[in-house]
N, C-alpha and C positions, 0 to 999 in steps of 0.2 A: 689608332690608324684612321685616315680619314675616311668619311662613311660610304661617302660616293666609290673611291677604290673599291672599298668591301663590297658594293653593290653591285661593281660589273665584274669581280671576281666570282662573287657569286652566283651571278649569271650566268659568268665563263664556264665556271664550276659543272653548274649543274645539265647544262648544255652539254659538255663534253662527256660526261657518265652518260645523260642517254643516247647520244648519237654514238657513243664506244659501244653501247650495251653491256656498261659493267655494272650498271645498277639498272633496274625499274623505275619505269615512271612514279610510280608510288611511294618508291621505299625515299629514291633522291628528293620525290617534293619534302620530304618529312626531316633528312638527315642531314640536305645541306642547308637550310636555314637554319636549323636551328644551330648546326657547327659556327655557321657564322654570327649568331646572336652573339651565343656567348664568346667568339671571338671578341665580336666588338663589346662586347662588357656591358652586354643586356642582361644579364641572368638574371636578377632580380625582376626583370619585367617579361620574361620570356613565355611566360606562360598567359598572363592576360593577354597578349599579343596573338598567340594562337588562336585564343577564346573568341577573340573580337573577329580576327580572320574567318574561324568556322562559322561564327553567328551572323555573318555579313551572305557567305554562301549559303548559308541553310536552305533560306525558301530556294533558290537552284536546284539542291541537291531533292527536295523533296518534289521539285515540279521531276525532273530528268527521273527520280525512279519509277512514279505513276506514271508518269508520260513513255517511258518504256514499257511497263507493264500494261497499258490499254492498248495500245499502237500493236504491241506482241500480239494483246490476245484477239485484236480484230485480225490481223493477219492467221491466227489459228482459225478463226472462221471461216476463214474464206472470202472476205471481202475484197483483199484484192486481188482474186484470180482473174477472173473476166476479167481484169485490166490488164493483166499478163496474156491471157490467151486475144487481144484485141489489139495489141502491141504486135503480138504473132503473126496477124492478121495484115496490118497495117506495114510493117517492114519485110516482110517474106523474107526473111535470111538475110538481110542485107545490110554488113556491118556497120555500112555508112549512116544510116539511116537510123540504126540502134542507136548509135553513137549522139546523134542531133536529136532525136528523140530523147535522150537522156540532160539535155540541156533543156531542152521545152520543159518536159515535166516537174525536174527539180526548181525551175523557174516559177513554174505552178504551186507546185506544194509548199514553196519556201514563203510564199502570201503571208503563212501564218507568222512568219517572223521568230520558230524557234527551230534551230541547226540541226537539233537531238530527232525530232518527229520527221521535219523532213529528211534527213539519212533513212532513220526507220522505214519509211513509205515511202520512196525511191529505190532502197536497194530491195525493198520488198519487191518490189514487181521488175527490177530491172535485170535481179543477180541472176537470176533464172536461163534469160535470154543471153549473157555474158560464157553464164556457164554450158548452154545448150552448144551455141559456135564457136567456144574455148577463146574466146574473145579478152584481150588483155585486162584486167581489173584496175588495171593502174590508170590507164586511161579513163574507166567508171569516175574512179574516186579523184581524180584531178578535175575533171569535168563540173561534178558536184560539187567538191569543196568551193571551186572558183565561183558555179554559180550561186551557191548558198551566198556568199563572202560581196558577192552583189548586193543580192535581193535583201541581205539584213541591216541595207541602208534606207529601209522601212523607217516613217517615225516610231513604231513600236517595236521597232527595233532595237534591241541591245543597244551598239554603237550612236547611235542616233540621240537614241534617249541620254544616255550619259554626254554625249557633247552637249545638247543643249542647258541637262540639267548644270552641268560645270559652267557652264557662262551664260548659264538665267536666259536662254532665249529661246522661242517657241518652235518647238518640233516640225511643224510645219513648214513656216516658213522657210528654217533651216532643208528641209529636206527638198521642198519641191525645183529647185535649179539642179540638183543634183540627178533629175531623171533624165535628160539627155546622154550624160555620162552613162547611167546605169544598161542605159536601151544598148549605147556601142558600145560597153564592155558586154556584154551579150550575144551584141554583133559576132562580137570579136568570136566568142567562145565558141558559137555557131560554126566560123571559119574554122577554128580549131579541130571542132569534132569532124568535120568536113573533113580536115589533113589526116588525122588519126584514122577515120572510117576508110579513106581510098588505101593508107599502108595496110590495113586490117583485111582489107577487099585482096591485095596481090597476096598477102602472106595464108588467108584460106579460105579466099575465094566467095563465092555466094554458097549459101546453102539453103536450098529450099524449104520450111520447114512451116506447115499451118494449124498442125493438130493440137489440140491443148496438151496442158502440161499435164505429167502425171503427181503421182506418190513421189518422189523420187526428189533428189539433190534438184532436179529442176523446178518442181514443184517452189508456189509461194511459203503455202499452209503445210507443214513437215508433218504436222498429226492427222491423219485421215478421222480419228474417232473425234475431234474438236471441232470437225465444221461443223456450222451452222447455216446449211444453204437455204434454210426456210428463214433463217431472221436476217437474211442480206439486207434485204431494205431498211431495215430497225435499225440497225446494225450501219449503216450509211449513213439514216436520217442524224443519227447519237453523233457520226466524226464529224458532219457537215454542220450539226449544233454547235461541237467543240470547238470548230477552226472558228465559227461565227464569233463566237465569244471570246476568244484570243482577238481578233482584232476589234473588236468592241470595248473592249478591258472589263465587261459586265462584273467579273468578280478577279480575285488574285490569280495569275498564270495557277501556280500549285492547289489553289483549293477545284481551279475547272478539271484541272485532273485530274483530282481524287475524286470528284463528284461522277465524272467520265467513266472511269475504273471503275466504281461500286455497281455505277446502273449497268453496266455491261458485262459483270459478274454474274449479278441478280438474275440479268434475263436471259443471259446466254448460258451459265452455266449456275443452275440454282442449287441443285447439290453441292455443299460444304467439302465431302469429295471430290467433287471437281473442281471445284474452286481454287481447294489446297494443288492440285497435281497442277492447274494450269501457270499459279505461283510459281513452284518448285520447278516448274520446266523453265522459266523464264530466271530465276535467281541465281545463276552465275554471272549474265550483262548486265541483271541490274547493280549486285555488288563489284562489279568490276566498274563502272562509269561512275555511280555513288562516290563510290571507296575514293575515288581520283579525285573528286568535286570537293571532299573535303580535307585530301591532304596538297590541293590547292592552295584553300582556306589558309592553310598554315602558312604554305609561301608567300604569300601577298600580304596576308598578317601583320608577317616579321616584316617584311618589304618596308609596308607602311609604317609600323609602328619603330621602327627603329628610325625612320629618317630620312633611309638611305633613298628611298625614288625622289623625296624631291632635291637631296644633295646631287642624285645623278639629271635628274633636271635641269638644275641649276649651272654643272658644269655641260652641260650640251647647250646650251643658250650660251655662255660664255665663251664656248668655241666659234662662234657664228661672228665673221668682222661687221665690223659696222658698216662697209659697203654693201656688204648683201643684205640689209635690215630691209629696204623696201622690199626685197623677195621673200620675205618671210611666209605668204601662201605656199607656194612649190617648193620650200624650204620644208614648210612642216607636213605638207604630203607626201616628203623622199624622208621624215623622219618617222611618218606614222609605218611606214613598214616594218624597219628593223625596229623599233619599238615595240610596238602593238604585239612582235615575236616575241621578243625578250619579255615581256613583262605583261601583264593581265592588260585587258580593256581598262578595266575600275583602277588600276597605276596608272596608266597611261592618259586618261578623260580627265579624274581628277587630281592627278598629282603633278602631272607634265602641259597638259591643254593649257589652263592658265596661266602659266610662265610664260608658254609661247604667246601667246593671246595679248599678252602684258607687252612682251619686249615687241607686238606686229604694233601696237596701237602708237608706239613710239616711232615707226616711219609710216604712219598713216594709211597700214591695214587694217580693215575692221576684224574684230571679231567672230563676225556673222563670217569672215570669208575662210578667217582660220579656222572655226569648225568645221567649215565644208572641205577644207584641204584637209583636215587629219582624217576625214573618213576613207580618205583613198587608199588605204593600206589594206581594210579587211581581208583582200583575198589571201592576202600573204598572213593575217594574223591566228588566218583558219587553219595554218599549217604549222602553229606553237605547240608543244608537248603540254603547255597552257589551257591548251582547251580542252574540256574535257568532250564534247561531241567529237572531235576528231579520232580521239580513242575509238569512240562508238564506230564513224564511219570505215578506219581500218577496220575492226574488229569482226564488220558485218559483210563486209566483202572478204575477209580474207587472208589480210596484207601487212605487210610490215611497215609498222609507223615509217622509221627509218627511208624504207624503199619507197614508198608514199613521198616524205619529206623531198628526199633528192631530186626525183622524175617531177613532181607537181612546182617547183620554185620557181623553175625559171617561168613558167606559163602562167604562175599565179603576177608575178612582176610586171609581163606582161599586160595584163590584164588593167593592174594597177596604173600601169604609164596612159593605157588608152584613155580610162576614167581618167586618169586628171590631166592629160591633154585634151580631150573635150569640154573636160568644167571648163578649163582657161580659154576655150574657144565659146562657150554660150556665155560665160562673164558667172559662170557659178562663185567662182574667186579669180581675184589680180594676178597675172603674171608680173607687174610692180604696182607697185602700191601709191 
């Protein structure tokens, strides 16, 4: 059978089981490639293919479990209360205000360039106030996604990195025309929380509220015996070390955050007993985000190693006439959406980017512009059962992936069209070529 078929059957496939809820994210990453390896008559190689898959995710998988694990246990300290009770402070009950606050900050936190930490410390200090004025979550987590799905068009960014490393050209340069777009999708999202806070304002009104938080479901820090309110500042100095070094690249994303994790073990909780209990509180999300990261691995694997992404490559280029060849910029920015869903970033950058890249240079689109155009999809690719942070950020609010998916798409699309009608208007890339 041809492999491209298999490949968007496959998709279809596994698409349809979780938006049905007849299977898990987990169980489908696992059961439907591999049904369709050995469909297409891979058995004999189905197993190196997994290998390659997992060992490709690894260092992800082991940055996302420290990086949950430190991030956890500075929120058991208490670091970011004051930020919650200063928030309180600064919005007085006023859902509007929560709302565009919650774009400012994950705007902030997402600097560092990884999706997993900023969910962690945004819904740390936000979920609180959502929950305090029974304030929709769905709005939270669309809000976030969308801004994260921005700001990871950082050069140490994920997306970023991978377009330049697939067509050999410098991070930078690729990224800096790309900041006008970034500012008015921002804009954009601003407006948004603005729309969401006024319906939030008639449905339950203002409510006064400045006290800090307690013990309680409102609370940041759920453990009262974990804080740490004498080693706040240390305990500061160590996150604002960590984000440093994430955008520096001083060492591997994974080793800054086991190095993160051990010293703030050590000093905040030195007892081996505490140590174990602070673990053992936290080891249901980290094997729930993990466990996902590498039955991933599997999917993209097979994806790869079977053939099938760049047979479905090939036939998506193939469909495109030759009249629309000069358009191949806003061509491959209306492709990186439903792509970038369907299929991993690493399928997409390096399996699909240079075929487009190939067939723009043939009506005299650079390169440079088709990388800039396939990064306008992220906000939408924030919203794949693919990503394993999206898991995390339902998970920490609350929500059902599913309900999440539905309510966030259109506004993530959104978002997408303003970004690359701005590139096309600052010359980020061609509207023809």
């Amino acid at each position: 059978m041809d492999l491209a078929l298999l490949g968007f059957l496959m998709v279809a496939t596994f698409m349809t089981l979780i938006m049905t809820k007849r299977m898990t994210p987990l169980v489908a990453l696992i059961v439907v490639p591999t049904a369709f390896a050995l469909l297409a008559g891979f058995a004999g190689g189905v197993g190196d293919m997994m290998i390659d898959g997992i060992k490709n995710l690894a260092p992800t998988g082991v940055m996302l479990l420290f990086a949950i694990l430190f991030f956890s246990i500075m929120t058991d300290t208490g670091l970011f209360d004051p930020l919650v009770n200063r928030l309180l402070r600064v919005v007085h009950g006023d859902p509007l205000l929560i709302l565009v606050g919650s774009v400012v900050l994950c705007a902030l936190v997402s600097l560092d360039g990884d999706g997993s930490t900023t969910y962690i410390i945004t819904i740390s200090a936000l979920l609180p106030l959502y929950k305090r004025y029974d304030m929709s979550r769905l709005y939270l987590c669309c809000l976030l996604m969308s801004t994260s799905g921005i700001m990871n068009l950082t050069p140490w960014g994920g997306p970023t990195a991978r377009a330049a490393s697939a067509l050999k050209l410098d991070p930078a340069t690729l990224f800096l025309p790309l900041i006008p777009g970034m500012i008015a999708g921002l804009a954009f999202l601003i407006g948004l929380a603005i729309f969401f806070g006024r319906k939030e304002r008639r449905r339950i009104g203002e409510v006064k509220g400045t006290g800090p938080t307690a013990f309680t479901g409102m609370a940041v820090s759920q453990f009262p015996e974990a804080r740490r309110p004498k080693l706040r500042w240390f305990n500061a100095v160590l996150t604002v070390a960590l984000l440093a070094g994430l955008v520096s690249g001083v060492l591997p994303l994974s080793v800054l955050m086991m190095l993160a994790f051990a010293i703030a073990m050590i000093v905040n909780y030195p007892q081996i007993a505490e140590q174990k209990e602070r673990i053992a509180a936290h080891a249901g999300n980290v094997l729930s985000v993990v466990s996902l990261i590498f039955a991933a691995g599997i999917f993209t694997g097979i994806l790869s190693g079977t053939g099938m992404v760049e047979a479905m490559s090939k036939e998506v280029v193939a469909m495109i006439p030759p009249a629309l060849g000069p358009y191949m910029a806003p061509i491959t920015a209306a492709l990186s959406l439903p792509f970038t869903f369907f299929i991993s970033n690493d399928a997409f950058y390096f399996g699909m980017l240079p075929i487009l890249a190939e067939a723009g240079s043939h009506y005299g689109v650079s390169p440079m512009a088709i990388a800039r155009a396939s990064l306008m999809g992220q906000p939408v690719h924030l919203l794949s059962p693919l990503v394993p942070s999206t898991y995390l950020l339902v998970s920490l609010a609350g929500i059902d992936l599913a309900d999440h998916q539905r309510f966030s798409l259109i506004p993530a699309v959104l978002v997408c069209a303003v970004m690359t009608i701005v590139g096309m208007l600052v010359l980020a890339f061609p509207l023809i070529g």
